[in-house]
Each structure stands twice: as structure tokens, then as C-alpha cells.
N, C-alpha and C positions, 0 to 999 in steps of 0.2 A: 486265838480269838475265834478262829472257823471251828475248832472244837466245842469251842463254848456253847456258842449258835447252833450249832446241831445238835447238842444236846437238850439244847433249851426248848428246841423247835418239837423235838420227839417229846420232850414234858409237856410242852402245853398242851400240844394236839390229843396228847393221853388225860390229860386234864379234864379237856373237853368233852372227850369222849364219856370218862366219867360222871363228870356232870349230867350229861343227857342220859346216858344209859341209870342214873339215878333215880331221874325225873321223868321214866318211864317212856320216854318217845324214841327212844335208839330201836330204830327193827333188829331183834339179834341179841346175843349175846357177844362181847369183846372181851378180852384177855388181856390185861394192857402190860405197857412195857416199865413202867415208872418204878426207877429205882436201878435199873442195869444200863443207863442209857450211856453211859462211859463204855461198855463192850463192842455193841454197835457201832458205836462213833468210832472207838482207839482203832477199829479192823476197817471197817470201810474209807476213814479217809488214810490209810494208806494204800490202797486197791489202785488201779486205772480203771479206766471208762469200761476199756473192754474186760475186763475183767467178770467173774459171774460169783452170785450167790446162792444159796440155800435158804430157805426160811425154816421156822415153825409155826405152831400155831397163837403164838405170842411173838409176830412178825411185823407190829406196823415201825419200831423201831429201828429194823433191818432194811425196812424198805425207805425209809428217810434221810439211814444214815447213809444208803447209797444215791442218795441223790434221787428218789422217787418225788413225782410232784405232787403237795400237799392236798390241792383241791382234787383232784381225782383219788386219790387215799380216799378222801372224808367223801367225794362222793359213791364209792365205791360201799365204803362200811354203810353207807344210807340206802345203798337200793335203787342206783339213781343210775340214767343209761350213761352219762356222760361217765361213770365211771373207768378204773383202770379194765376191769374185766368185764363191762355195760351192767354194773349192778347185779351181776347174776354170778359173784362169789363172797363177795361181802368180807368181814374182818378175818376170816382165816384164808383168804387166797388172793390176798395184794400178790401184784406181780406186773414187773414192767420189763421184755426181754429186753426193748431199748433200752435200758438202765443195766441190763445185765443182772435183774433181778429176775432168777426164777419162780419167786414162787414160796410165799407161806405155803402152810400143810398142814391140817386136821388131825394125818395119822404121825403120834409119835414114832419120830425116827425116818419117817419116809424121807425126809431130805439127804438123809446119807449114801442112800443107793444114787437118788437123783444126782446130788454133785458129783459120784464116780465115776458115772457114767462122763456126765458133761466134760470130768476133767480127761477123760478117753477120748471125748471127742477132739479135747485139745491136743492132746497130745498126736493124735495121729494128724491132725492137719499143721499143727507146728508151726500155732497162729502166738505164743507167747502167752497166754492166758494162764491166770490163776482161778481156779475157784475154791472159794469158803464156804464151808461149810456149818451153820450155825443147828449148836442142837443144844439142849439140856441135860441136867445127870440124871435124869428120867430114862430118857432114852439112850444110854448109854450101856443100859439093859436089855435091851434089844437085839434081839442074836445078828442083827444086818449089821450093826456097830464091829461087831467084831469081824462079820465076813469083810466087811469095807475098809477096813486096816490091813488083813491079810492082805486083800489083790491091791492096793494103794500101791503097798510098799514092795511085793512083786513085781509092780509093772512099772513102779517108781511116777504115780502120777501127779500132776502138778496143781495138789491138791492142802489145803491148811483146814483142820479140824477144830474149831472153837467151839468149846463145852462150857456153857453157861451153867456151874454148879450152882443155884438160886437156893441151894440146901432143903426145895420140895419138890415131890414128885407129885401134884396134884395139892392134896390137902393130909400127905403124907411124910413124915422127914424121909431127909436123904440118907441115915445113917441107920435106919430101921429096913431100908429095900436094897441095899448098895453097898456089897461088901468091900473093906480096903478102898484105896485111892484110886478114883478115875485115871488119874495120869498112868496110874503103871501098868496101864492094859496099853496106852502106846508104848509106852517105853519096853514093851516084851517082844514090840517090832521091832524096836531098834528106831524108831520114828524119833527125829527130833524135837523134843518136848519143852515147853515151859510151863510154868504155875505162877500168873500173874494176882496182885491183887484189881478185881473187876469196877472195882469201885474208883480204880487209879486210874483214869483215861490215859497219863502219860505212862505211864506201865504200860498199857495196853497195846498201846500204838509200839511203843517200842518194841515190844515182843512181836508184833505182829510183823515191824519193817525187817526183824532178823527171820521170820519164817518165813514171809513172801520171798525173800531174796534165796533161799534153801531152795524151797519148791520150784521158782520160777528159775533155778537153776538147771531142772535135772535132774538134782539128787533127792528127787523123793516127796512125797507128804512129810506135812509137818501137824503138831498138835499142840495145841493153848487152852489151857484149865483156868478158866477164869471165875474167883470166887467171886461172888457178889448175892444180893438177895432181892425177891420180890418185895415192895413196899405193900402194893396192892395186894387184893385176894386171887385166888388160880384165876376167877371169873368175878365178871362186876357183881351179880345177884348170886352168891356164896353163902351170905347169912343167908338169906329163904331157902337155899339147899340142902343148908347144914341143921336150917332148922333149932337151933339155939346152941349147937353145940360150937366146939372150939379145936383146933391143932396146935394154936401157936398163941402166948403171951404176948399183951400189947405195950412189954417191958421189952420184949425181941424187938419189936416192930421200931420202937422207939432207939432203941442201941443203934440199931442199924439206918435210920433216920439221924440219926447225928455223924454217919460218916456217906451223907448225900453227897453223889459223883458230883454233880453240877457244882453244891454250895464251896468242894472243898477246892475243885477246879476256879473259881469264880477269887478264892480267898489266894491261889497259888497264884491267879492272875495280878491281883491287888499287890499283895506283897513283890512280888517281883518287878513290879515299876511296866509292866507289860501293859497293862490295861487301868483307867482312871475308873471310877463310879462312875463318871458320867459314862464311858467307853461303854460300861455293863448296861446304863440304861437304855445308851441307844439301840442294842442290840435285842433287849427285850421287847422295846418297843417296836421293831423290827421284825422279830419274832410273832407277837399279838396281832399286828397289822396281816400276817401271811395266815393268822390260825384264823381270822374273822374274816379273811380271804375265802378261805378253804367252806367254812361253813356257809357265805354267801354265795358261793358259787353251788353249792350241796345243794341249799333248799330251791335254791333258782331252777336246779337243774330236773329235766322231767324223770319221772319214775322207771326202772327199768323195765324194757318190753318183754312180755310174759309168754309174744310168738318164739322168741328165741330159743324155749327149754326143749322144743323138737327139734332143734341144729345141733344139741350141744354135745350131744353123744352121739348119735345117729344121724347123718345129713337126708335132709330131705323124705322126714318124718311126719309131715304137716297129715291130720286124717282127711 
């Protein structure tokens, strides 16, 4: 049931997002996560508190499933000071170190160097820590992907590699930029590997509870290729980009809508005698109450301060 709810929580809020970002009042562009939200959820609720992650730049799902708080997400993505970063990163740079969240990221692949480090950090203070690392098969292509496997697995650090294969790399397939199978670039490590299906939350989890237990042993990085797909577009205003044109059949779009994480989890709950209708109601409505949270506390909240942008790089830059 707490799977459920976390996933449900990451759909609405990506809901919502869309919605506004439709209706033209979202400051920004968003990325959303709708449709991989069984990846997110199956890896973070096996984590601990202390534990750390990686983001991307399609990160509000990562930062959910680890337990980030909704109203400051939403006030964050608005521009608002109360947010996680005072409004001054907005939808690509959620990030709560108290959660153990590092850190969405704009530049694909940048989270890979990040968690290596972080899990070096761990390693040398020999505080128990795992960090996940969440990336796409985009950036898999990325020559840091392959330097961050080599030293992982040399230094043996206590690190788990989840590749969201979403089968685009923008508004690009994956089989046109992406030679051969992601997985066997770990597995040339010798890196303990799986290929889950992403859309199985219970798959997910479970591969994830046999890799945190690997890594957080000692023996090394581990890596999870998780298939699944983006429902949404790369970005919310796509069509105005694209300009009339097209990458992908809304025959794809719809295949892959009939094996929705949430609905088929929600159907394995019913059938199993685990959860009633009503069980699924309360929780939705549970859900709704915390996303109409989030957006009441957004609009309430004041605008982000515009003195900050001479702290933020350079301290005490005021002219």
C-alpha cells in the first residue's frame, strides 16, 4: 500500500504540473515523470533515511519517492522563496540533503560523477551508506558513464546504478543513438547486474533489495536496467518545439498506457485480497488532499528574492 501512495503522489503532482504548465501560468519549463513512477518508488522505498541519491533532469519523481516534502517541491518549481532551494532552481534542481537527495541536474549524466564521489565519501568515513544513482539511456552515452563504472568497481564503492531505459533520448529513439544493450557495458565490469521490467514496481523493489544488500556489503557497485517509458513529452511545450512534426505514434503511447505502473499495481493489490476499493479510495483521496496542499501553500507562499543571485555563486557580490 505505501507503494501505491507514492506512486500515486508522484502522478498527481506531475498531473498538476501539467495542467498549469498547459494553461500557461507555470514560470519554466518541466519534464515530468509520469509513466516510470514504479522505478522511483521500487528503489527508494528500499533505501534508508541515510542513504543518498542522484537525480536528473526529469527528477521530481526521485525526489518524492525519497521522501521529499510536496509543498516545497511545488514551491520550488513556482519561483516561490519558501521553496527547497528559495525558488532560485526550480524544476530541474529539486534537492533536499536532509532527505538525502542530491540533487536533480540539467546536464545529462552529471549525476553519475556526483554519486561517485558521494559514495567515496562513504566509503572512506565508513558511515554504511548507499548511494543511487538515477540516470537515463541517454546518458549512458556519456563518456563519465563509463569512467564511473571503471573507478566504482576498482575501488569497490557502495554505489547502485539505475538506468531508466524510457527508449528516448530527447525526441530521439534509443535504438538509433545506443549501440547493443545498456546492461552489458556493466556487465564488462564484472558489476552485479539486473534487467528489471520498470513498469513492475514489485520487480523493481526486489532487484533493488538484492543490489543495496551487494553494495552495501562491500562487494562493489551494482547496476539495474529498468525498462519502462515516458507517457508524457521530453518537455510540457514539445508540440510548439517540434512544431508540427512527430517521433513517436500515439499507437506507442497508448501500448504503453495500458501497462500503467500504478493501474497494474492497484489491479495486483485488488486481486490479492491486500487492498479493498475503498482501501484505493482512501488513499487517493489522501493523495489529492497533500497535492492541493502543496499548491496552496505554493501560491500563498512569497516570490523568490531576486537579492540572492549575488550569493549564489560568488558570496558577497552585492554592487
Amino acid at each position: 500500500m505505501a507503494l501505491y501512495e507514492r506512486m500515486l503522489l508522484i502522478r498527481r503532482m506531475e498531473e498538476k504540473l501539467s495542467i498549469d504548465s498547459a494553461a500557461g501560468v507555470l514560470p519554466g519549463a518541466v519534464h515530468l515523470y509520469i509513466g516510470q513512477e514504479a522505478v522511483a518508488t521500487g528503489v527508494c522505498m528500499q533505501l534508508e533515511a541515510k542513504d543518498w541519491i542522484t537525480s536528473t533532469h526529469r527528477g521530481h519523481g526521485h525526489y518524492l519517492a525519497k521522501g521529499g516534502d510536496p509543498n516545497s517541491m511545488m514551491a520550488e518549481i513556482w519561483g516561490k522563496r519558501t521553496g527547497i532551494c528559495k525558488g532560485m532552481g526550480g524544476s530541474m534542481h529539486v534537492a533536499d540533503l536532509s532527505k538525502g537527495i542530491l540533487g536533480a541536474n540539467g546536464i545529462v549524466g552529471a549525476g553519475l560523477a556526483i554519486a561517485n564521489g558521494a559514495a567515496f565519501g562513504a566509503q572512506l568515513r565508513g558511515d554504511g551508506r548507499v548511494v543511487v544513482c538515477f540516470f537515463g539511456d541517454g546518458a549512458s552515452n556519456q563518456g563519465v558513464f563509463m569512467e564511473c563504472l571503471n573507478v566504482s568497481t576498482l575501488w569497490k564503492l557502495p554505489i547502485l546504478f539505475v538506468c531508466e531505459h524510457n527508449q528516448f533520448s530527447e525526441f530521439t529513439r534509443a535504438e538509433q543513438v545506443t549501440a547493443g544493450q545498456i546492461v552489458d557495458r556493466a556487465r564488462a565490469f564484472g558489476i552485479h547486474t539486473a534487467v528489471v521490467d520498470g513498469n513492475d514496481v514489485a520487480a523493481v523493489w526486489q532487484a533493488t533489495g538484492e543490489a543495496i544488500a551487494v553494495a552495501r556489503s562491500g562487494a562493489g557497485p551494482c547496476f539495474i536496467e529498468a525498462q519502462t517509458y515516458r507517457i508524457q513529452g521530453h518537455m510540457e511545450f514539445e508540440k510548439e518545439l517540434l512544431a508540427g512534426g512527430k517521433y513517436r505514434e500515439l499507437e506507442e503511447i497508448a501500448s504503453w498506457r495500458a501497462r500503467d505502473p500504478i493501474e497494474r499495481w492497484a489491479r495486483s493489490l485488488l486481486g490479492s485480497g491486500v487492498a479493498s476499493q475503498g482501501k484505493l479510495d482512501e488513499v487517493e483521496a489522501r493523495v489529492l488532499r497533500a497535492v492541493n496542499d502543496a499548491v496552496a501553500f505554493s501560491h500563498a507562499s512569497a516570490p523568490a528574492d531576486p537579492e540572492l543571485v549575488f550569493d549564489l555563486m560568488f558570496a558577497g557580490q552585492t554592487p
